[in-house]
C-alpha positions in Angstrom: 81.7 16.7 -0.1 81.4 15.0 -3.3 79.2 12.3 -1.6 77.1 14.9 0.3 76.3 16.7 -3.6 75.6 12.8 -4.8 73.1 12.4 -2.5 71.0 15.7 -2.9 71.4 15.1 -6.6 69.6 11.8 -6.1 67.0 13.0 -3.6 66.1 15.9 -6.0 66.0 13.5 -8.7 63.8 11.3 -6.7 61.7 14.1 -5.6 61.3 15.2 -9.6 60.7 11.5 -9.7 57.7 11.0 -7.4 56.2 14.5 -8.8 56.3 13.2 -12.1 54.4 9.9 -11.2 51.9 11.1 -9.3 51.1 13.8 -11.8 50.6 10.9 -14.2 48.1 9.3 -12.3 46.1 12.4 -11.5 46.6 12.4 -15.6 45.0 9.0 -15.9 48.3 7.5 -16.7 48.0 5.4 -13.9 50.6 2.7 -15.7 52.9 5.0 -16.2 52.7 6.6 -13.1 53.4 3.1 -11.1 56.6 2.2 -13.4 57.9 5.4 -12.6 57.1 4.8 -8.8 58.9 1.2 -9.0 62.1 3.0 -9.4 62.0 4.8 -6.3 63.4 3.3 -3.2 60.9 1.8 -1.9 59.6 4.5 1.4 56.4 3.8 3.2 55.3 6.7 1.1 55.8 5.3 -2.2 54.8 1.6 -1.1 51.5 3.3 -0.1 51.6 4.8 -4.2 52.8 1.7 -5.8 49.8 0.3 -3.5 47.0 2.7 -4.7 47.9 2.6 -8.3 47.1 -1.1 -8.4 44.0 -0.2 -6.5 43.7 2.1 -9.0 44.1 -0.2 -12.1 40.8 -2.0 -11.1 41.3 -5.4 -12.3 41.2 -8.6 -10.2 44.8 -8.9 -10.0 46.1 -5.1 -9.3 43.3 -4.9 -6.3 44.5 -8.3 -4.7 48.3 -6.8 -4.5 47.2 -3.5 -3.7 45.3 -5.6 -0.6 48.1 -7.3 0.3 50.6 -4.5 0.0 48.6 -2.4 2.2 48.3 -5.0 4.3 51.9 -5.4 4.7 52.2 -1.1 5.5 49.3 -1.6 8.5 50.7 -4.9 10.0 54.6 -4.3 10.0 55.7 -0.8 9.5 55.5 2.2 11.7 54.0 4.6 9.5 53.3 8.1 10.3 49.9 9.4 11.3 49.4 11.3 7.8 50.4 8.2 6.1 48.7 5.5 8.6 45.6 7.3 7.8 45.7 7.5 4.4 46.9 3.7 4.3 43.0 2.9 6.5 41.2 4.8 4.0 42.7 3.6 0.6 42.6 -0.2 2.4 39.0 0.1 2.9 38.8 1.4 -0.4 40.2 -2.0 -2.0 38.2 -4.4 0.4 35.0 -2.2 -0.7 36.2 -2.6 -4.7 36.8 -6.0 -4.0 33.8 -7.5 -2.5 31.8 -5.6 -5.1 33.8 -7.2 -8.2 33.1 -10.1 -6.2 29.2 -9.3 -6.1 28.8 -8.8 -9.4 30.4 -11.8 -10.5 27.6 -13.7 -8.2 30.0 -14.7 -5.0 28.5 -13.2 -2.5 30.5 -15.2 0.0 33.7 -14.6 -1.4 32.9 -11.3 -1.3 31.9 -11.3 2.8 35.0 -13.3 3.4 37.1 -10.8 2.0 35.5 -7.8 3.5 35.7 -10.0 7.5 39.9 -10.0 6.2 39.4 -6.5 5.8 37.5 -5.9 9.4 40.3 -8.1 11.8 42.8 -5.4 9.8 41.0 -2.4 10.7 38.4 -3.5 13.1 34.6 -1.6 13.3 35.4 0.6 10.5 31.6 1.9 9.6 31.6 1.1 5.9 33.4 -2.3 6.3 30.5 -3.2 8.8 28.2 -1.6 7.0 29.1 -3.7 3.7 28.8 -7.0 5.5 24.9 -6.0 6.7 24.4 -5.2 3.0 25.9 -8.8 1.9 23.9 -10.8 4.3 21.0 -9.0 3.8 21.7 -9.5 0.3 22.1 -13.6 1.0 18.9 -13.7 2.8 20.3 -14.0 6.1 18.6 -10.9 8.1 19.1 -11.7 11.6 23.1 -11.4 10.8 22.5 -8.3 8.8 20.4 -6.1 11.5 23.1 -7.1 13.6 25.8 -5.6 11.7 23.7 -2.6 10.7 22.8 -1.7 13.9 26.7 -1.9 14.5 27.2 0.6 12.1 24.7 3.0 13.0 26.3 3.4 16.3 29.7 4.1 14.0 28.1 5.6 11.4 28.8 8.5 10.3 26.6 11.2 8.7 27.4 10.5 5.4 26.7 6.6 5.7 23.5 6.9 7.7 20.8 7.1 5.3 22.3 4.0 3.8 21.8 2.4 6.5 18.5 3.2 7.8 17.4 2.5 4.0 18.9 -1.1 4.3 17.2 -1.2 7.7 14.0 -0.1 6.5 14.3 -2.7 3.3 15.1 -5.6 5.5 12.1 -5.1 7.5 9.8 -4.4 4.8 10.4 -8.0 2.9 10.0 -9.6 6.5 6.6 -8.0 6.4 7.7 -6.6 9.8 5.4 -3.1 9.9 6.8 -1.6 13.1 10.3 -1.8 12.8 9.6 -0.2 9.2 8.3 2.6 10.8 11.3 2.7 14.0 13.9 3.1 11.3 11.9 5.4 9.0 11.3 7.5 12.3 14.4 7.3 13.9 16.2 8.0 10.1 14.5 11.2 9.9 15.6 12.6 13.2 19.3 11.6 12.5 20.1 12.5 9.0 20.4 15.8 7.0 19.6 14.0 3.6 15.9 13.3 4.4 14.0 12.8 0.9 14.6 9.2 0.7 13.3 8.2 4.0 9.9 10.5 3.4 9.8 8.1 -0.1 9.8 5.2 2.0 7.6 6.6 4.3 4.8 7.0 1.4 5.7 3.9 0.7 4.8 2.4 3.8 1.4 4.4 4.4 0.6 3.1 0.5 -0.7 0.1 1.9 -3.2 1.5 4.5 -3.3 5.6 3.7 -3.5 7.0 0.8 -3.8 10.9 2.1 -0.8 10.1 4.4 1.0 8.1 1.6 0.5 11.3 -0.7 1.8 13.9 2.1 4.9 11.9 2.8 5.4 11.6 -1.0 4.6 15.7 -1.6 7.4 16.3 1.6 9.8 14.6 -0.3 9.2 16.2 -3.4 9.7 19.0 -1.3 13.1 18.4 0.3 14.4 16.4 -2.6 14.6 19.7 -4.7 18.3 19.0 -5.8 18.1 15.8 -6.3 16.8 15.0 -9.8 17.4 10.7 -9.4 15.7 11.1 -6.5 12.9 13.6 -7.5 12.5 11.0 -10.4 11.8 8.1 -8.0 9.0 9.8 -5.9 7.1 10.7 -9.1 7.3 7.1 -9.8 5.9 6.4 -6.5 3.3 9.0 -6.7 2.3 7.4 -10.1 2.1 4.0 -8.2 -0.1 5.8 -5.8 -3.0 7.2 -8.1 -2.8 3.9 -9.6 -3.6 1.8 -7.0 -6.1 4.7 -5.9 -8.0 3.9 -9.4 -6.7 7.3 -10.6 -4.8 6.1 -14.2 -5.0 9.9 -15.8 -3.0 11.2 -12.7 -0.6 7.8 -12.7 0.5 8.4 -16.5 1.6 12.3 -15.6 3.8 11.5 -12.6 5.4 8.6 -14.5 6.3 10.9 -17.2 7.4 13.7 -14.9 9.6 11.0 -13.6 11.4 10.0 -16.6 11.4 14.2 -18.0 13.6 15.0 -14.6 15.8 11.7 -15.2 16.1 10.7 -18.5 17.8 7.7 -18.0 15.2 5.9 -15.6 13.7 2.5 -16.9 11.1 2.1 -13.8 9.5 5.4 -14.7 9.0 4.5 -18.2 7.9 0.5 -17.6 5.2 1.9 -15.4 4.2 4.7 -17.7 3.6 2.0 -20.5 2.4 -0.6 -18.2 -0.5 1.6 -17.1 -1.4 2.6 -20.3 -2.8 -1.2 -20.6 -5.4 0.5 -17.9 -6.6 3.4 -20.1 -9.8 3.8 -22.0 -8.7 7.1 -23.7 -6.0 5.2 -25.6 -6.0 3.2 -28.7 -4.2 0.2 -29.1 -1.8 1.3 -32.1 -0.3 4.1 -29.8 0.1 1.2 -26.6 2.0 -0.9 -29.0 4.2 1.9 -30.4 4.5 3.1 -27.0 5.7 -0.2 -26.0 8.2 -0.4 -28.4 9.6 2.8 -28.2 10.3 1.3 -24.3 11.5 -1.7 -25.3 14.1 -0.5 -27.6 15.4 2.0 -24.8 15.7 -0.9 -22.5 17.4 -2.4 -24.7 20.1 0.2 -25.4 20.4 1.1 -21.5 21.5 -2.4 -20.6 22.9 -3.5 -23.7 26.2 -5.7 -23.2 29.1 -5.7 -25.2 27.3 -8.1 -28.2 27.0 -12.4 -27.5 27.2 -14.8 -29.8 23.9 -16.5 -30.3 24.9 -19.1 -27.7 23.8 -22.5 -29.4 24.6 -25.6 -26.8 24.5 -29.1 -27.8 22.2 -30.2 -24.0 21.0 -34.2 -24.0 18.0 -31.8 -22.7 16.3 -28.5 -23.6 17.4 -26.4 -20.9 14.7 -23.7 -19.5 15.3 -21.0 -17.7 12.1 -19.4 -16.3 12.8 -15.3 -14.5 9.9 -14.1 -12.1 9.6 -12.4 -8.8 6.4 -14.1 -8.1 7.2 -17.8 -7.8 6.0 -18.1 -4.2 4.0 -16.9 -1.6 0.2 -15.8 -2.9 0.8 -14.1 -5.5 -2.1 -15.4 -8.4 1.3 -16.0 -10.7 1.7 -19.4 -8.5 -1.8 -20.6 -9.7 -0.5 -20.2 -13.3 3.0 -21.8 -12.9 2.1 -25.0 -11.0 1.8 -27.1 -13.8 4.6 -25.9 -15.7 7.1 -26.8 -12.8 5.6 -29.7 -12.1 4.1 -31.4 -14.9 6.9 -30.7 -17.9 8.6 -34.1 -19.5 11.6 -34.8 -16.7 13.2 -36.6 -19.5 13.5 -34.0 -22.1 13.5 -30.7 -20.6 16.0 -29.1 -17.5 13.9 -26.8 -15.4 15.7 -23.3 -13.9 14.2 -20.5 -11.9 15.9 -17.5 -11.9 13.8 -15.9 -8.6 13.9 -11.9 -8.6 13.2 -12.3 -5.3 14.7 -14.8 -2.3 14.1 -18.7 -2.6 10.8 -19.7 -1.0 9.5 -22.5 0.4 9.4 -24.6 -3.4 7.4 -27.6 -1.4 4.8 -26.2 -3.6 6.4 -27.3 -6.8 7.5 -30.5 -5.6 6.6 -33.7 -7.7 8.6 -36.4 -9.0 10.1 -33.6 -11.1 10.9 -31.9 -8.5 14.5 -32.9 -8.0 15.5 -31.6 -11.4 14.0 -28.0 -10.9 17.4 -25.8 -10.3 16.2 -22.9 -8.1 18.7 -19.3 -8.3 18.0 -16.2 -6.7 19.0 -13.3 -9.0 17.5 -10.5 -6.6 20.4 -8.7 -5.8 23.0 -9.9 -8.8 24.0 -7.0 -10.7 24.1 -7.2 -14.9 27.1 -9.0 -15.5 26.7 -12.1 -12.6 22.9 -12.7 -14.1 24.6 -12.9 -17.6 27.1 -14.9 -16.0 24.8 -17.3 -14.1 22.3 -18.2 -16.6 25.8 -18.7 -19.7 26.9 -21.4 -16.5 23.4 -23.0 -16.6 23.4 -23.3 -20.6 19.8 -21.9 -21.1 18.3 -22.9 -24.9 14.9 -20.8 -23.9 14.5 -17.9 -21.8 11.5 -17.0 -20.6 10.2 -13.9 -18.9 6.9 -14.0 -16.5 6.9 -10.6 -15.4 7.1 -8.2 -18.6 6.9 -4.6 -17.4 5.5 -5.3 -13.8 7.6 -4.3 -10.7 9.9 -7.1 -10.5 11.6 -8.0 -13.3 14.8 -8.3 -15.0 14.6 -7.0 -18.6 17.8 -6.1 -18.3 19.1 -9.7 -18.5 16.5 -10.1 -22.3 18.3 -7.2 -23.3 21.3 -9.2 -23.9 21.0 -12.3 -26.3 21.5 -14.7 -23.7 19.8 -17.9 -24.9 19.0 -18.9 -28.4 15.3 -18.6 -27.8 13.7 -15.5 -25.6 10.1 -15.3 -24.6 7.8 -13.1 -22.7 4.8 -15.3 -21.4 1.6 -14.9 -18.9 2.7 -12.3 -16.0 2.0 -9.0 -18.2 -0.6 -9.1 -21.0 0.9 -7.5 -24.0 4.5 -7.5 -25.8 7.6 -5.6 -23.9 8.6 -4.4 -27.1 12.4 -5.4 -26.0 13.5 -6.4 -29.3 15.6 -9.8 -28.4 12.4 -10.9 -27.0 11.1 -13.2 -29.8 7.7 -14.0 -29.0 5.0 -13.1 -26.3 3.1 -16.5 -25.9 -0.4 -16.1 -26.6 -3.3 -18.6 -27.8 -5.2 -19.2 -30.8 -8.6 -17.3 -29.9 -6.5 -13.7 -29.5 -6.1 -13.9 -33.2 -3.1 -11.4 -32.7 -0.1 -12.2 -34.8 2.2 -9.8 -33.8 5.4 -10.8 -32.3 3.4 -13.5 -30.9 3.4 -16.7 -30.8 0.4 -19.1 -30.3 -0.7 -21.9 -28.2 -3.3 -24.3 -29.9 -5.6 -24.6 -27.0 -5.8 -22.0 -23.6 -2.5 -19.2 -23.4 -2.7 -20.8 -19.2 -3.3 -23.3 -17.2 -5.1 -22.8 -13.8 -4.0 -24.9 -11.3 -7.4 -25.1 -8.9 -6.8 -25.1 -5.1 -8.2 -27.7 -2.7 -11.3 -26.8 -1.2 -12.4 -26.3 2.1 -12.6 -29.6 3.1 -10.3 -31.2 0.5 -9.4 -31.5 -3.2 -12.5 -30.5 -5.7 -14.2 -32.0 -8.2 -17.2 -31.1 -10.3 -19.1 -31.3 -7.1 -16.7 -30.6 -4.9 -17.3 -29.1 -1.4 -17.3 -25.2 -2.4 -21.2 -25.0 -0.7 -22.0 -23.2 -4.4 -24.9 -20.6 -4.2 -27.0 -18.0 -5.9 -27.6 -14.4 -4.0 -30.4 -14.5 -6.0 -32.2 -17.3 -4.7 -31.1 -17.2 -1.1 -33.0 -13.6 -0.9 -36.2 -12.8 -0.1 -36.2 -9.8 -2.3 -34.6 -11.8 -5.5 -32.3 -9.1 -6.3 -29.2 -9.8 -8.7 -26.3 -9.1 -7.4 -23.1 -8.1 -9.9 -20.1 -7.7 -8.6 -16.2 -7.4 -9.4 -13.3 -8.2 -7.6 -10.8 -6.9 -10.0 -8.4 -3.9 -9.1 -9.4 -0.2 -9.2 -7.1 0.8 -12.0 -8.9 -1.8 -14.3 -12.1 0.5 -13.4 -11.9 3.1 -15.9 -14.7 5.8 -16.7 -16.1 3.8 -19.3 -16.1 0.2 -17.2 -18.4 2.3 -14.4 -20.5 4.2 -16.9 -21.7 1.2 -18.7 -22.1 -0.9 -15.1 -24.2 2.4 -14.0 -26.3 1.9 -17.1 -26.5 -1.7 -15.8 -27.7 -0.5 -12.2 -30.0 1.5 -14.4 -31.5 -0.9 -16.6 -31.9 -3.6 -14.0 -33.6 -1.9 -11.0 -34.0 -4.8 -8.7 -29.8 -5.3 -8.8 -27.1 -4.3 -6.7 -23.1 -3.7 -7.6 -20.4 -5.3 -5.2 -17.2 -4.1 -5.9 -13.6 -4.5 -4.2 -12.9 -0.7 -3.6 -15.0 2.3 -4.7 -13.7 3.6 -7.5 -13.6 7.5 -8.1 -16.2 7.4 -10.7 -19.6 8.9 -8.9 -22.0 6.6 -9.8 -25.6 7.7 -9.9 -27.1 4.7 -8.9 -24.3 4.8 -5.8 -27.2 3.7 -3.0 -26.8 -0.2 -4.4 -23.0 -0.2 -4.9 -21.0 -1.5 -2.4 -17.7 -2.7 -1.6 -16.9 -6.1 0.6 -13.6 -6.0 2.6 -11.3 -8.7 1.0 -9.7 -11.7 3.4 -6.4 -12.5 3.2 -7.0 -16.2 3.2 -7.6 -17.8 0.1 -10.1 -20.3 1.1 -12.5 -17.5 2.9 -12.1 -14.9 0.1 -12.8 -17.5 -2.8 -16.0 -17.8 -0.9 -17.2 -14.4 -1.3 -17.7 -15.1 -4.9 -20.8 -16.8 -3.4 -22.2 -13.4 -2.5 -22.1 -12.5 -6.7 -24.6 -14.1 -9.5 -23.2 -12.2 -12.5 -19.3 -11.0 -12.4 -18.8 -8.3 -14.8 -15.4 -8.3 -16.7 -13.0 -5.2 -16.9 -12.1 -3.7 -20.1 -9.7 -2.9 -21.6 -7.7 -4.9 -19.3 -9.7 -7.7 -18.6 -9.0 -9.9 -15.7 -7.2 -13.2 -15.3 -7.0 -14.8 -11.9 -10.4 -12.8 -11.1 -11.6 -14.6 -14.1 -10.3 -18.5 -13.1 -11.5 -17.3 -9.5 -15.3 -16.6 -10.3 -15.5 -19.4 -12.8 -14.1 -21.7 -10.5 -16.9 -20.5 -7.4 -19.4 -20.9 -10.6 -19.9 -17.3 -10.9 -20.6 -16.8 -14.7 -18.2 -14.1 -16.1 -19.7 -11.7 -18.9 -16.2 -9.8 -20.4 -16.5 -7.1 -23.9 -14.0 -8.8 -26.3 -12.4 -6.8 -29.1 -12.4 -8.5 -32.0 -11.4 -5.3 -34.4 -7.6 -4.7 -33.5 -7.5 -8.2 -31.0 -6.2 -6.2 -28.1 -4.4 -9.0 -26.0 -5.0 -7.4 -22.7 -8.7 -7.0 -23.8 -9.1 -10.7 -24.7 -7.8 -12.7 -21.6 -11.3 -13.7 -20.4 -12.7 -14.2 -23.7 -10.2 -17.2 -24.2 -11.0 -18.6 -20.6 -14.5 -18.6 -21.3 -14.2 -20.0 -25.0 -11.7 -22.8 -23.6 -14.3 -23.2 -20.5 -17.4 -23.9 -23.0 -18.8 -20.9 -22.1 -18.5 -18.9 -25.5 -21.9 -17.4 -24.8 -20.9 -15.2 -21.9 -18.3 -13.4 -24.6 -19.6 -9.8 -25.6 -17.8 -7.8 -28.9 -20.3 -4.6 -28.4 -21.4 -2.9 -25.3 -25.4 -3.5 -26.9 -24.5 -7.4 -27.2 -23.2 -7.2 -23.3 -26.6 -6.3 -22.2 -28.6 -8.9 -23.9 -25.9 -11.3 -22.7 -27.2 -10.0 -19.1 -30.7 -10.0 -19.8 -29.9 -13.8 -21.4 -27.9 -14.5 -18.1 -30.5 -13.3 -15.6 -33.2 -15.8 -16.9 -31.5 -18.4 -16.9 -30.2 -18.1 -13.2 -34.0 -17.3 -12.6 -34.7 -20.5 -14.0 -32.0 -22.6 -12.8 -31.0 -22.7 -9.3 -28.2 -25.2 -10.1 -26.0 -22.8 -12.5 -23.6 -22.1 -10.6 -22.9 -25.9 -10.5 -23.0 -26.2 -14.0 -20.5 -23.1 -14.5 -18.4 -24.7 -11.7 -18.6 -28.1 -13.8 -17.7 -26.6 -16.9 -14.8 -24.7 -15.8 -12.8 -27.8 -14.4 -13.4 -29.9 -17.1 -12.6 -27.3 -20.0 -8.9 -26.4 -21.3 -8.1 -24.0 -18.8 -7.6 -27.1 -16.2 -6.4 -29.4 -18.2 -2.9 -29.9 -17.1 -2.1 -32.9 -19.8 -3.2 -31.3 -22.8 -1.6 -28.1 -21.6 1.7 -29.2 -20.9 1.7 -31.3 -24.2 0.7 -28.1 -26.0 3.4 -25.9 -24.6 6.2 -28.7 -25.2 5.5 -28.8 -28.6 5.4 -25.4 -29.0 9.2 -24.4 -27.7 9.9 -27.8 -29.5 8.9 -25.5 -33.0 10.3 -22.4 -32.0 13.5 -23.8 -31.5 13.8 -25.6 -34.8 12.6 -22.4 -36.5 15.4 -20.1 -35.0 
């Protein structure tokens, strides 16, 4: 009898025991709480509690026992259904923890591996198999992905689904692959409940042929989205994408603000507000700049890291580390970046490139340099393995190429990660982050604000072979004038820059043009949605895909006609190179950088003529322009000539200039 009271005594002890512990946890005590399981005996139940505390603890260590000590539970015991099923779900739980501490640390593969471990225990669990899709996709390896996504789907269930039609949908979009895009947006909206997400991506996939169907998709989210503020904020920022791209900046800036007024906390909203104020005309540039640093600063605090020391290495070379999304593939960027991958001095500088984006085909950077170019893709690292990644590679300078444009990681400049930061040719003004030190400009911008300048061009433009080979000052680019090819010898402007640089002011003035110059005719890329009166001789010219053929519509153009305020850069190399004379409005009153891009190609070209400060002194730069091509069939040759052997393609003097430059900044930190 005594025994029998013994043993109740303990199990109610026991029972107060457990009670006590798991009250803890649901406390946050979760310490506590697994001492006081330890003392237990050690039941299936309270090996499954011992096992989900350590899950629990969320550190390396606790998550690797709690794996192995469910594990253990699924493998040898016979555990009730109740319990068996909790065991599954809290086991998937630590394989999903795991391979994402993995993730963030950079190890993508460690992270698969463990997460396979985790499918041979508990085989086509939907989120394990869904999780491995993600990883591959997230290693570049898409075949392996769709397969494991289109596992899931037929697994899936509801709540996982639009996950993975989204990852689906992504997957197919960076192969370029239109239809399946549209399968998985289609077949995504007839499965799931949540739909607002897939009719994002559904504007997002008309944006690049529809507008109107681009902007119903977007409005039907908007619609269905109603309780869903992140995501309401996201289709704003899409819709602002939209009028952008449509030419319409006024409408762009409201649905970037509505964006970050319904989510506070969203950086894209906020990069793209201030990034397409550079497209205004209504707004001066004391208010961009304040604007930008109002950004900056909350960059900064969003993604602000506990605080580094200044890291200070002691490298035989200067190690730089170089972050765009744009390194390959067409976009202009690679014109810009040729000859700093593959000119710098192999012997006194380490070359990194941090790729937002997956690793391309880098034959296109390949010299005798080449070998010593260290290529990362950061695309999918979170915060902490970017930090991580570019500490391991000892970076002295860190340079951003994308500034506020859609990919780029100002996250990582938040964080004082290298002893010298700089922002540098892929967005033309400062980001306003703070631990950026210096936006690299040149000499002729006269801007001294947080800037830093070159002594000769801010770029080099590498020039692409010509149709029949590499070009020289008479290269094989079958040069010609509109104007003496027609009968009628009518002057043809043009401009091949994007809508959103064609602000009300930028078509008023090329109307007055139009006006003034009866016998001329306007060839533009897009119509933009300013009515021009003289709309009979403007047209637009459908723009090629391949370089080659579309550099040779420049031959359809005597006079380009420069943007403002956001004058062009690649259009600018582009007409210069097909000898097109560029005639851009400089401001030399508050030296607006995003203003004065052309200006300091055509200075460093020889061509300081072609440089306007007023609209009045545009015009007789025009008239000046016009006789002379009357008079001189051959001046597109001599635009052609003067362009390849000014600054702006002079890859020795460049490279030297730029050397020397981080050589200074670095002994002045």
């Amino acid at each position: 009898m005594k025994r029998k009271i013994k043993k109740n005594m303990n199990h109610q002890m026991n029972h107060i025991t457990y009670d006590t512990a798991v009250s803890l946890c649901e406390e946050g005590n979760v310490l506590a709480g697994l001492n006081l399981f330890k003392q237990l005996p050690l039941t299936d139940e309270v090996l499954y509690a011992i096992a989900t505390c350590h899950k629990d603890m969320n550190t390396l260590s606790d998550m690797m026992t709690s794996k192995s000590m469910f594990t253990t539970l699924l493998k040898t015991h016979k555990l009730s259904h109740e319990v068996a099923t909790r065991v599954k779900i809290n086991y998937v739980s630590v394989i999903t923890l795991l391979s994402k501490y993995y993730i963030d640390h950079g190890d993508y593969y460690q992270a698969v591996s463990i997460t396979k471990e985790g499918n041979e225990i508990i085989p086509n669990d939907p989120a394990l198999i869904y999780n491995l899709g993600h990883m591959y996709k997230c290693l570049g390896q898409y075949d392996t992905a769709i397969q494991y996504l289109v596992t899931a789907l037929s697994l899936g269930q509801n709540h996982t689904l639009v996950d993975i039609y989204y990852e689906l949908i992504n997957i197919y979009q960076d192969r370029g692959d239109l239809v399946n895009t549209l399968k998985y947006i289609n077949l995504g909206l007839t499965k799931v409940y949540n739909k607002a997400g897939l009719y994002n991506a559904l504007g997002l996939y008309y944006i690049q042929s529809d507008y109107r169907l681009a902007n119903n998709a977007f409005h039907t989210a908007l619609q269905v989205g109603q309780d869903d503020p992140p995501m309401l904020a996201k289709v704003h920022t899409n819709i602002g994408h939209l009028y952008s791209v449509m030419g319409q900046v006024g409408e762009s800036l409201q649905h970037f603000e509505k964006a970050f007024t319904i989510n506070p906390s969203d950086t894209l909203s906020r990069q793209n507000y201030v990034m397409n104020l550079l497209y205004s005309d209504k707004i001066d540039y004391k208010t961009i700049i304040r604007k930008h640093m109002e950004t900056g600063n909350f960059l900064q605090k969003s993604h602000r890291q506990p605080p580094l020391s200044v890291p200070i290495y002691n490298n035989t070379k200067i190690h730089i580390g170089y972050v765009s999304g744009d390194f390959f593939g067409t976009h202009p960027m690679t014109h810009f970046l040729h000859a700093l991958l593959t000119q710098y001095t192999g012997s006194k500088y380490e070359i990194y490139c941090y790729c937002i984006s997956d690793i391309g085909d880098t034959s296109n950077y390949s010299n005798s340099n080449s070998e010593q170019i260290h290529w990362r893709s950061i695309k999918y690292l979170s915060l902490e393995g970017c930090i991580k990644q570019v500490l391991q590679d000892t970076i002295d300078v860190l340079i951003d190429l994308s500034g506020h444009t859609g990919a780029n990681r100002m996250d990582l400049f938040a964080n004082r990660v290298a002893k010298l930061q700089l922002s540098y040719l892929g967005y033309p003004c400062i980001t306003g982050m703070p631990e950026i030190d210096y936006y690299v400009i040149d000499q002729t911008f006269n801007n001294r604000f947080k800037t830093a300048s070159l002594p000769h061009c801010f770029t080099h433009y590498t020039v692409p072979s010509g149709p029949s080979g590499p070009s020289g000052p008479s290269g094989p680019w079958g040069l010609k004038l509109p104007y003496h090819s027609s009968e009628s010898r009518c002057i043809t402007f043009g401009s091949l820059n994007k809508p959103n640089k064609v602000n009300d002011s930028v078509a008023q003035l090329w109307d007055h043009i139009l006006e003034i110059f009866p016998k001329s005719r306007l060839i533009l890329k897009k119509i933009s949605n300013y009515q021009f009166k003289n709309a009979d001789r403007v047209t637009t010219i459908e723009i090629t895909s391949k370089y080659e053929d579309y550099l040779q519509q420049y031959n359809m153009i005597d006079i380009a006609l420069d943007t403002f305020p956001y004058a062009g850069t690649t259009t600018t190399c582009e007409a210069l190179l097909m000898g097109t004379p560029v005639i851009t409005l400089a401001d030399r009153q508050t030296h607006t950088i995003h203003q004065n891009t052309t200006a300091s190609l055509l200075i460093n070209s020889g061509l300081d003529h072609l440089v306007a400060t007023t609209p009045d002194q545009f015009m007789e730069i025009i008239q000046k322009t016009i006789t002379t091509i009357e008079a001189n069939p051959d001046y597109k040759n001599q635009i052609h000539s003067n362009f390849l052997n000014g600054n702006v393609t002079n890859s020795t003097q460049y490279i030297a200039d730029f050397e020397q430059l981080i050589s200074n900044l670095l002994r002045s930190r």
